[in-house]
KOLTIBA-222857 format. One line per 3 residues: number of its first residue (from 1); their letters; for each residue x, y, z of C-alpha. Coordinates in Angstrom, 2 decimals. Example, Ala and Ser with C-alpha at 12.3 -4.5 7.8 and 13.67 -1.06 7.14 Angstrom:
2
1) AS) 12.30:-4.50:7.80  13.67:-1.06:7.14
END
This chain:
445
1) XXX) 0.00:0.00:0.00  1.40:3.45:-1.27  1.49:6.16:1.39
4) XXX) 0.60:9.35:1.01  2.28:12.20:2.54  0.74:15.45:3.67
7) XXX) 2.80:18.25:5.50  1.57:18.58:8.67  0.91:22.78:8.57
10) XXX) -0.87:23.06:5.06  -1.48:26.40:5.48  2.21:27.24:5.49
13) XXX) 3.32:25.14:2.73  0.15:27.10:0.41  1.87:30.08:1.82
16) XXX) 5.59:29.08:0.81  4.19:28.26:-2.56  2.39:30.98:-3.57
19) XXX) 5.15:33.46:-2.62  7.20:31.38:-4.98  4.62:32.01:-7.62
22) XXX) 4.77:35.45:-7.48  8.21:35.81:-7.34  8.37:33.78:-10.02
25) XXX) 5.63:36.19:-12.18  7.83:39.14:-10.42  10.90:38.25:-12.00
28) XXX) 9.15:37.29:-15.49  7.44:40.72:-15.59  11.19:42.55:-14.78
31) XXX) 12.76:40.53:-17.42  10.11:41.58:-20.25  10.19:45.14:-18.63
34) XXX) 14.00:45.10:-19.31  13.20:44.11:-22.79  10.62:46.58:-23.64
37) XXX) 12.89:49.16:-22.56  15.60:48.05:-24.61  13.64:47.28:-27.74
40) XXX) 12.38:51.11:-27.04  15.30:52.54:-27.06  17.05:50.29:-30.08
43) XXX) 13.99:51.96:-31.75  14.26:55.29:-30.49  18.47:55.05:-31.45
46) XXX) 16.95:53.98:-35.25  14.67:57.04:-35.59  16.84:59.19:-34.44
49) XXX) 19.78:58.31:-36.92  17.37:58.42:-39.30  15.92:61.59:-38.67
52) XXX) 19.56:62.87:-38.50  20.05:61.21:-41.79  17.05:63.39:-43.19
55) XXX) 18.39:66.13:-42.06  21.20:66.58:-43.90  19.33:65.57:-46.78
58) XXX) 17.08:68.20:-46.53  19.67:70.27:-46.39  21.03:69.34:-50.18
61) XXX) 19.40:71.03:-52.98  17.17:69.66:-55.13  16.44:69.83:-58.82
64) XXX) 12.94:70.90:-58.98  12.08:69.24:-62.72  8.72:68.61:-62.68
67) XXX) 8.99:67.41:-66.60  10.25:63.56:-65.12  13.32:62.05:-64.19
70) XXX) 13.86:60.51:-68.06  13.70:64.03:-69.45  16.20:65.80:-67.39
73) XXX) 18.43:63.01:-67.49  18.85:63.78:-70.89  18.86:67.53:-70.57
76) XXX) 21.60:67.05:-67.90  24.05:64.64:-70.14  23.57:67.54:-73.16
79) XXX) 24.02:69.86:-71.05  27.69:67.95:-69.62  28.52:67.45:-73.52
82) XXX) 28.34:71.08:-74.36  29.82:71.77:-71.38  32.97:70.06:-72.03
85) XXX) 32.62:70.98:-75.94  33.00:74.44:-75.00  36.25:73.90:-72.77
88) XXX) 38.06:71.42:-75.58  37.83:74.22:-78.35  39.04:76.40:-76.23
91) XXX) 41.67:74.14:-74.47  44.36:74.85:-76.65  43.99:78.56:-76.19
94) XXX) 45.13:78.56:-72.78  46.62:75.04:-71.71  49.68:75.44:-74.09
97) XXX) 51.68:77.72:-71.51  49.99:75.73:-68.27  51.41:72.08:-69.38
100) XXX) 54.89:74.23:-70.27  54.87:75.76:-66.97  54.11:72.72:-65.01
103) XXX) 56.31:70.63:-66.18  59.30:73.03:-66.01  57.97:73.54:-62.27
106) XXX) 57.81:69.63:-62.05  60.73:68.03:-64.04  63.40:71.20:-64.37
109) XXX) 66.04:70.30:-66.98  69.15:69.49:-66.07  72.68:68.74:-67.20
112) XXX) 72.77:64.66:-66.97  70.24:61.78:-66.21  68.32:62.73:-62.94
115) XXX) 65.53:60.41:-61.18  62.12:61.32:-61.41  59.33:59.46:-59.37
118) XXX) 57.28:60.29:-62.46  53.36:59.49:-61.26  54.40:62.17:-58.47
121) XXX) 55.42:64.78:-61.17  52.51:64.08:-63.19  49.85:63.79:-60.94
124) XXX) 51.08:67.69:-59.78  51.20:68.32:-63.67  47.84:67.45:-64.34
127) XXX) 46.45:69.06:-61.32  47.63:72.48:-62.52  46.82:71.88:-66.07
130) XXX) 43.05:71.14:-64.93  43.14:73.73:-62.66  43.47:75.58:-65.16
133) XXX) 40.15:74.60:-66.78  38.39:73.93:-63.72  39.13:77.25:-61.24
136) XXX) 41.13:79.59:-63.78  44.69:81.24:-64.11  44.94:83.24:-61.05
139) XXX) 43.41:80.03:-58.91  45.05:77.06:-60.56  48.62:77.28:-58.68
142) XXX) 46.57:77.47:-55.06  48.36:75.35:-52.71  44.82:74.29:-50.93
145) XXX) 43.23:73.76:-54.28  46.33:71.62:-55.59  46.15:69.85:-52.31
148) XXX) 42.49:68.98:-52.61  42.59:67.82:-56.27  45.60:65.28:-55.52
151) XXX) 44.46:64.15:-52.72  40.61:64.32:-52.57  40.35:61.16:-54.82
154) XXX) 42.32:58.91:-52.65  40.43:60.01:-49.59  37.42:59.28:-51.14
157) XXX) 38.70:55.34:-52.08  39.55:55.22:-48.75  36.43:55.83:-46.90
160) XXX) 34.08:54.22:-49.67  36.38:50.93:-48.79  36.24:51.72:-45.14
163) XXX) 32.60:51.86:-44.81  32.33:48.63:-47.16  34.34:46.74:-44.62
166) XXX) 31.46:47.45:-41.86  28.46:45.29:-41.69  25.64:47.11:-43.89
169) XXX) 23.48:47.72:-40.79  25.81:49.00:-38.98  26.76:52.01:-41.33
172) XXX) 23.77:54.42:-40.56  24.93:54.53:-36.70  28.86:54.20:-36.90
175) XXX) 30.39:55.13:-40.67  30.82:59.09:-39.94  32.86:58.09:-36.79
178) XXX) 35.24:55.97:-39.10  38.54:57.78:-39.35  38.69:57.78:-43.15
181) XXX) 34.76:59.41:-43.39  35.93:61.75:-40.98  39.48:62.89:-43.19
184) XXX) 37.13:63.06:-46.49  34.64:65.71:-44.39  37.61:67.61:-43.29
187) XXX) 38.43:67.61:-46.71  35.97:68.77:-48.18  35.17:71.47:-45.67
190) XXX) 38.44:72.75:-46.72  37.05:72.87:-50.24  34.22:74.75:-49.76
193) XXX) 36.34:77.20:-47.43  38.00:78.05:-50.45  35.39:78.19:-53.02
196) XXX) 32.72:79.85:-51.18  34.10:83.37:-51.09  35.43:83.06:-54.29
199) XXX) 31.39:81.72:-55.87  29.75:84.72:-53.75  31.90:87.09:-55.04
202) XXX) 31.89:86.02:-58.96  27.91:86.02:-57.62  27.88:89.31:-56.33
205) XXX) 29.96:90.59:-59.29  28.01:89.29:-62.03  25.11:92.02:-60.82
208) XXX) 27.03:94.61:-62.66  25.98:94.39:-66.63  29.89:95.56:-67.64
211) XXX) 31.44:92.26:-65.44  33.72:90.30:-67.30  32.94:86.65:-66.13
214) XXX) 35.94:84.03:-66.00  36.07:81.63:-68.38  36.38:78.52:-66.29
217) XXX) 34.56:75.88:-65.33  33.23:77.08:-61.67  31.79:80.11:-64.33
220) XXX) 30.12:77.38:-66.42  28.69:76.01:-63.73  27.38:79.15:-62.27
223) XXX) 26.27:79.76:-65.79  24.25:77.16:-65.85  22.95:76.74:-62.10
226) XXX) 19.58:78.84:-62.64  18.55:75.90:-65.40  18.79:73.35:-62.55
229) XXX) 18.15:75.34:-59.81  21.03:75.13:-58.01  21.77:77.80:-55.45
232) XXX) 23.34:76.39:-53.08  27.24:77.25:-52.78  27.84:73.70:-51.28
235) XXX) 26.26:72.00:-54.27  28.46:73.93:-56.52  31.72:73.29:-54.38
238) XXX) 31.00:69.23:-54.54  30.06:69.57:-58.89  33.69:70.87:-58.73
241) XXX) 34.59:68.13:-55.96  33.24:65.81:-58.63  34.99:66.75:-61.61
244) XXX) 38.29:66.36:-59.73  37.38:63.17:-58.62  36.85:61.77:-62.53
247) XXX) 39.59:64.07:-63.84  42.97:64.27:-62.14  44.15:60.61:-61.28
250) XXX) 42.62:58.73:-64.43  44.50:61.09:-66.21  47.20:60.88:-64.53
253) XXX) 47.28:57.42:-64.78  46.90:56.96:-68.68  50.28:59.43:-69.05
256) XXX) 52.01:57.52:-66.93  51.98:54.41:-68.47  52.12:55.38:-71.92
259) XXX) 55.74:57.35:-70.81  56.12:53.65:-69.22  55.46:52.10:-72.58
262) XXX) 58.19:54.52:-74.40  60.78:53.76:-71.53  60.81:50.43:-72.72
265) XXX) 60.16:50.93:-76.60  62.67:54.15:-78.01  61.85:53.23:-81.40
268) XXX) 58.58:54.78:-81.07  60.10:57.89:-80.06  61.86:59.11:-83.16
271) XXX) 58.29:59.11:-85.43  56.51:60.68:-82.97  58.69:63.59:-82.26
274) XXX) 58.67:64.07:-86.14  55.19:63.92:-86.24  54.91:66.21:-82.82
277) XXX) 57.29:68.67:-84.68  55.14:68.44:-88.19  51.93:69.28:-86.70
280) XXX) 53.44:72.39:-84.44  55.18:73.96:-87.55  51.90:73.39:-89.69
283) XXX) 50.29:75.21:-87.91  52.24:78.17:-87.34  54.19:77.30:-84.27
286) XXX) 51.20:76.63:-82.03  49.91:73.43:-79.90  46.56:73.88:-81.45
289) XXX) 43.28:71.93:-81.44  43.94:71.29:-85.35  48.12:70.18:-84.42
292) XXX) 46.34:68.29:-81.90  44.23:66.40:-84.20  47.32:65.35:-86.34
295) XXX) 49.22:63.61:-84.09  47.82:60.24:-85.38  50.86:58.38:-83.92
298) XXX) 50.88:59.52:-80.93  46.79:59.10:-80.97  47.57:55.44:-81.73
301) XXX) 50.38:54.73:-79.15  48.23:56.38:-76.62  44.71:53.92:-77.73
304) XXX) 47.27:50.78:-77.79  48.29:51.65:-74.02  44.87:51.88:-72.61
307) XXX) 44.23:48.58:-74.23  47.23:46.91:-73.29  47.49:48.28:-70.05
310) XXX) 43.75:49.40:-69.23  42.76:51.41:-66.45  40.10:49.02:-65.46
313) XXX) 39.65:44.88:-65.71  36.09:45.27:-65.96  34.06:48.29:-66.88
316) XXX) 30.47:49.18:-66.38  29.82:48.11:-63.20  25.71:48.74:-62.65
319) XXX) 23.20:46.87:-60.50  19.91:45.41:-61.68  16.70:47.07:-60.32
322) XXX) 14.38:45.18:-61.61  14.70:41.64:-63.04  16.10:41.90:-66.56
325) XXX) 15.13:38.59:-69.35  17.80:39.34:-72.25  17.47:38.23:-75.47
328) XXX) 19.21:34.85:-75.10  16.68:34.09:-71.96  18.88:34.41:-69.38
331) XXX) 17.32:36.02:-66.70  18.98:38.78:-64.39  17.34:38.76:-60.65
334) XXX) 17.00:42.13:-59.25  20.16:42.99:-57.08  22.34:41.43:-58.94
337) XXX) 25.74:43.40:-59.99  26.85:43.17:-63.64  30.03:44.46:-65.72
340) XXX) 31.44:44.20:-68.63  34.70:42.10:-69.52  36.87:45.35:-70.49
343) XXX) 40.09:43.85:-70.94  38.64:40.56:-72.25  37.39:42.13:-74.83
346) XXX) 40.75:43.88:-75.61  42.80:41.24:-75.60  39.92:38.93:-78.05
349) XXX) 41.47:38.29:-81.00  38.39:38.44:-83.27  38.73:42.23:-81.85
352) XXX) 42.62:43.31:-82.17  44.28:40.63:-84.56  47.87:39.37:-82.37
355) XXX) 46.32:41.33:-79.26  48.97:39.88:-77.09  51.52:41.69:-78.80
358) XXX) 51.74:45.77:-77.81  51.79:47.80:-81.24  51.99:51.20:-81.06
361) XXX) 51.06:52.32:-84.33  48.15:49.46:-84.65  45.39:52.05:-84.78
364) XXX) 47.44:54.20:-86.82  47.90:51.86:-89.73  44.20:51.05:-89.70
367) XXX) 43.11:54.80:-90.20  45.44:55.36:-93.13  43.66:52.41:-94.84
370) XXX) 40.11:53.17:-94.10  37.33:56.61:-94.72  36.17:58.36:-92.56
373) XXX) 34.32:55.33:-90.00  36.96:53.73:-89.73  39.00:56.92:-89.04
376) XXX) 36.75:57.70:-86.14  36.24:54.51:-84.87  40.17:54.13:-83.67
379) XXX) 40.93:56.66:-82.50  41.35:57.43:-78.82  38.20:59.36:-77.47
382) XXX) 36.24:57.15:-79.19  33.54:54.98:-77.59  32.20:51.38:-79.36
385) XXX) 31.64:47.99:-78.54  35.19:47.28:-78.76  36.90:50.11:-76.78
388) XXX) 34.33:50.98:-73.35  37.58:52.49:-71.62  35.36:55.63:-71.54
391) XXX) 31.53:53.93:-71.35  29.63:53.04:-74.52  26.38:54.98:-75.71
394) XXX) 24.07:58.17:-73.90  26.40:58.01:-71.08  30.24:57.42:-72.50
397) XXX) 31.99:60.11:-70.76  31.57:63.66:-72.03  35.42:64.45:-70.69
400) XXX) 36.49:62.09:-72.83  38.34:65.02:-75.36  39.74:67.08:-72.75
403) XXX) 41.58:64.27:-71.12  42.68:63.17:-74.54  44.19:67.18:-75.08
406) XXX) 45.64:66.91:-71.69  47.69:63.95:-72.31  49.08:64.43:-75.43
409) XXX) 49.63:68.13:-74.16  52.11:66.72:-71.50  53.31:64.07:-73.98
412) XXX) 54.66:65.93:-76.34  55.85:68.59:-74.25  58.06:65.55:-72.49
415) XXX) 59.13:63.62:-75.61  60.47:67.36:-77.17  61.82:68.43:-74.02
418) XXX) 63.83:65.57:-72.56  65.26:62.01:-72.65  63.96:59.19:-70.70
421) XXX) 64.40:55.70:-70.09  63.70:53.43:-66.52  66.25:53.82:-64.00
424) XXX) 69.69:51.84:-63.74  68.83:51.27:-67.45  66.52:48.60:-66.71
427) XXX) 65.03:47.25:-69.87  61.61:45.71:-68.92  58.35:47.61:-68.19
430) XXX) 57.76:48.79:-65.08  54.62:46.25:-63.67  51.01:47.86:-63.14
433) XXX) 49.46:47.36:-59.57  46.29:45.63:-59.65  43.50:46.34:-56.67
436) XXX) 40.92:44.50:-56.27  37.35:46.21:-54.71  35.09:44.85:-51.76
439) XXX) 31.73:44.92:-52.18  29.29:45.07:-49.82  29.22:41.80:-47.82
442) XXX) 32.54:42.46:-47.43  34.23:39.86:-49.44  37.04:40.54:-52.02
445) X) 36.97:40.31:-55.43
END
């Protein structure tokens, strides 16, 4: 027979239990008060960053279009064309006597070989030179402006990589603490320091009917600010911030291996300083547009570098939308990144016959056997399905000419001025760096 226990005070052991009970309900009801408190502030921390992040929208300008987004796109890539139209006719006028006084402040001559850490030199080169274009004569050689346009681009890689190391949600609360975020503010702070009395004034000047406005790009830009409505000096200072950014380094960059090509291939000097020379004395002793324009070689050596040695590996690097079906019935899921193959597609053979081999004159003997297409089709501004080095179609890039002046400016001003060849007479090309990118989960490609 089982027994069966029962305390002998029931009233005490009811007691015992139900205090149990409610500190048991007690404890429960702290714990979930602990949690709604932090849940409220987690939310509370969310709003907050995001009404901070609204605020400083709201304080950028905005284009008030009310014709649709398709419509001004299209005004506002004419409206870049022309803009840069204007500045190539007229970039022979006055960058002549900037590339001739940058280099000589650059690369001084001297009496025997001398070494030059030449992407230094030319970087500073083509800083002034743009300058020149971008701010004017008088602003150009400005230490803080000089400073900014070398520099701004690689503070801008840095904190674009900097915040892509960070887990995505963590960005909105802790990216404008990161140190390299912090440098590009600073920097361009300093930018719009230096602009902003300089935009009021040209502002406050143009009032006068008999002002003489600068021809420069900050003019074009104030030119052109009442079509898209934008008055804010800030806005201005970070369309100039922009064209920096695209400008100087890729620039830069193109020079400095094609003077890496010659270093390693003085055959291809001779011609080309005979065909520099031609072109200056034809027309009257003057880098002009037209001299420009003939230098075919030098056209052609420049085109074969950028597809030998291209700036890029891929090129058009976009992300899908929408889904996309293409014609072959692959479908692309929205979110997805694409590119194109950009030096695949240089070094295809059905493209550039023996692309393995560097030629400098390739495109050069293909224009003298072709009209006018095939004239235009190789040469180095231009943009088709088998050069994308500057985009393809509505949105190739309109600075496309005035990069192409720039170099061959600077290239020809080096190839009449001095000898060069790679230090301690080395004989092989200097290697290119590649650099890979991280996207946003962080991984490397």
């Amino acid at each position: 027979m089982k027994s069966t226990y029962f305390p002998s005070q029931p009233q005490a052991w009811f007691h015992h239990y139900r205090t149990m009970e409610v500190q048991y309900i007690l404890e429960i009801l702290h714990n979930l008060e602990a949690a709604i408190w932090a849940v409220l502030i987690f939310i509370a921390f969310v709003l907050i960053s995001q009404a901070h992040y609204k605020a400083q929208l709201a304080k950028l300008p905005t284009f008030d279009i009310d014709e649709g987004n398709e419509k001004w796109r299209r005004t506002y890539l004419k409206s870049a064309r022309r803009l840069y139209q204007e500045g190539y006719k007229k970039v022979s006028v006055c960058l002549g006597l900037s590339v001739e006084n940058a280099l000589e402040d650059e690369i001084p001559q001297c009496e025997d070989w001398a070494p030059v850490f030449i992407y230094q030199k030319l970087v500073n080169t083509v800083a002034k030179v743009s300058g020149r274009i971008f701010l004017g004569a008088e602003l150009s050689p400005n230490k803080d402006y000089l400073d900014t346009a070398i520099n701004y681009t690689i503070e801008l890689g840095n904190a674009v990589q900097a915040v892509k190391k960070m887990k995505p949600w963590l960005r909105p609360f802790l990216a404008w603490k990161l140190p390299e975020v912090q440098q590009l503010n600073k920097r361009e702070e300093m930018a719009i320091r230096f602009l902003e009395p300089i935009i009021q004034a040209r502002r406050e000047a143009s009032k006068d009917p008999d002002y003489q406005k600068p021809d420069d790009m900050l003019q074009w830009f104030l030119n052109r600010s009442e079509d898209y409505k934008v008055h804010s000096t800030r806005r201005i200072v970070k369309m100039q911030l922009l064209v920096i950014f695209a400008g100087i380094h890729n620039t830069t960059v193109t020079a400095t291996n094609v003077l890496y090509n010659l270093a390693v291939s003085p055959e291809y000097m001779q011609p080309l300083r005979e065909e520099i020379c031609k072109a200056i004395s034809d027309n009257d002793g003057t880098l002009t547009l037209r001299a420009l324009q003939q230098m075919e070689k030098l056209d052609s050596f420049m085109k074969e570098t950028i597809r030998f040695y291209p700036p890029e590996l891929t090129s058009f690097s976009r992300q899908a939308v929408q889904g996309i079906k293409l014609s072959s019935g692959q479908y692309i899921p929205p979110g997805t990144s694409i590119e194109t193959p950009l030096q695949a597609i240089y070094q295809d053979d059905s493209n550039y016959p023996d692309s393995d081999t560097f030629d400098g004159f390739r495109f050069y003997k293909i224009r003298q056997g072709g009209g006018a297409t095939v004239h235009a089709r190789n040469q180095f501004v231009t943009s088709n399905e088998q050069n994308l080095v500057f985009g393809y179609g509505k949105h190739a890039c309109p600075g496309s000419f005035l990069a192409a002046a720039e170099i061959k400016m600077i290239v020809s001003k080096i190839l009449l001025t001095y000898d060069f060849k790679n230090a301690d007479n080395w004989t092989e090309r200097y290697p290119n760096y590649e650099v890979g990118r991280l996207e946003d989960d962080g991984t490397r490609q």
